[in-house]
Every structure is written in C-alpha cells, then in structure tokens.
N, C-alpha and C positions, 0 to 999 in steps of 0.2 A: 144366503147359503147357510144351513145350517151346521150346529157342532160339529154331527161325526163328519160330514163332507170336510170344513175346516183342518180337519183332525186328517183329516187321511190328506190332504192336499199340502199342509206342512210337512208331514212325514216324509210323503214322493219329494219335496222340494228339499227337503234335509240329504233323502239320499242318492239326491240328482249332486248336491253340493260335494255331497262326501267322493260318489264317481268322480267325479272333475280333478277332485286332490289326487284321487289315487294314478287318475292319467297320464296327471300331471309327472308323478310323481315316475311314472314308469317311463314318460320319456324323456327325463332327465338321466335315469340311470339307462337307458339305452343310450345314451351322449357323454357316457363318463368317458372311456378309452375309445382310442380314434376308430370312431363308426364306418362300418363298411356302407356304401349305398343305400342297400337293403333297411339297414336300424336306421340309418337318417330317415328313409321311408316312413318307416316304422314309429319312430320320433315323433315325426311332422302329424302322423293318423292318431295318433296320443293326444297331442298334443290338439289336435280341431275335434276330438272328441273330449276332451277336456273343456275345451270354450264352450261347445255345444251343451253340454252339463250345465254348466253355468250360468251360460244363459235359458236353458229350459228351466234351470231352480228360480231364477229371476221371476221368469213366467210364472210360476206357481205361486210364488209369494204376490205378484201384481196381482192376481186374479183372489187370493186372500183378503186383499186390499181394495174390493169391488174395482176393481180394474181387469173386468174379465177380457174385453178385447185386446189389449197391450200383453195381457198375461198372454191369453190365448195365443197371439200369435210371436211369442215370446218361446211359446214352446213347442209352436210347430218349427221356426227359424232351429233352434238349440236341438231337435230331436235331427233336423237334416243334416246338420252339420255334423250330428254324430254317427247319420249316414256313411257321409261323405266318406268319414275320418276310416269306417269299418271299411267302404271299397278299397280305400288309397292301400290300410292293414294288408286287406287281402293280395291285393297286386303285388305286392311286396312279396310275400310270403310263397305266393307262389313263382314268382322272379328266382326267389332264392332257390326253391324245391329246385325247380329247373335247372338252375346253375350250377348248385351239387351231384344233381343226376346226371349232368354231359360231363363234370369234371370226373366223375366215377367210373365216366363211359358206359353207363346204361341207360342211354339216350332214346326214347322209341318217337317213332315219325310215322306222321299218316296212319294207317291202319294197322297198329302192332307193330308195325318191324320195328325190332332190337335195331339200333344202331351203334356199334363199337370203332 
C-alpha cells in the first residue's frame, strides 16, 4: 500500500474513531434525565452506531497493518451496524412525529383524511 493510500486510510480510521466518541457521547446525554421510549430508542441507535465506528476504525487500522482481509471486513461488519443503528434512529423518530401529531390531534389516516 502505498503513502498517500496509508495516509487517507489513517485519517477515515481517525474519523471513524472520533464518530464513535461523539455517539457515544450523544447517547449518554440522551440517558441523563428519565428517558421517554423514543430517547432510550434513540440511545441504543447512538450507541450501535458508536460500536460500528469503532469497529470500522479497527478495520482500517488492520488493513494499515497488511491485514487487509480482517480490516476489510472489519469494516464492512462496523459500517452495518451503523446501519442498523441509522434504521432503529429513524423508527424512533418517526414513532415520536406520530405520537405528537395524534396527541395534537392532527392525526391523518389512509388517504389524507384529517382525523380529530
């Protein structure tokens, strides 16, 4: 592998590590004060998107390490889980929309109808 490849494969592995802290990070403080459903959701997608980082920065640094197979799929494992973690976010988030829109009672069903 040459330098500049080295060079740009530390870097993604650098800011794959940095991702993971900040995930980390976001779903701790969504767990400070008693979490509704939605943030524990929310949390846990942080929180598998954070491992996924981590383990995709693993990947890169293996594959640094002529360990391209282990890297390699090091970071295909770490990029799915950070899949995973974006679906679980989204179900969430949209759980939530929903449960604000019927408690506001601007519910709509099937094909447009307003439901109040």
């Amino acid at each position: 592998v040459d330098k500049a490849l080295k060079t740009t494969i530390a870097v993604d592995a650098i800011s794959s590590a940095i991702q993971g802290t900040g995930a980390f990070i976001g779903a701790e403080g969504l767990l400070q004060s008693s979490p509704s459903p939605f943030q524990q959701d929310e949390a846990f997608a942080a929180a598998l998107t954070g491992i996924g980082a981590f383990i995709e920065a693993l990947g890169s640094f293996l594959a640094l390490e002529d360990e391209e197979l282990r890297g390699t799929l090091n970071q295909v494992i770490g990029s799915w889980l950070q899949v995973g973690g974006s679906i679980i976010e989204l179900n969430a988030l949209l759980s939530k929309k929903s449960v604000q829109q019927m408690e506001k009672g601007n519910y709509t069903y099937g094909y447009g109808q307003l439901i109040k």
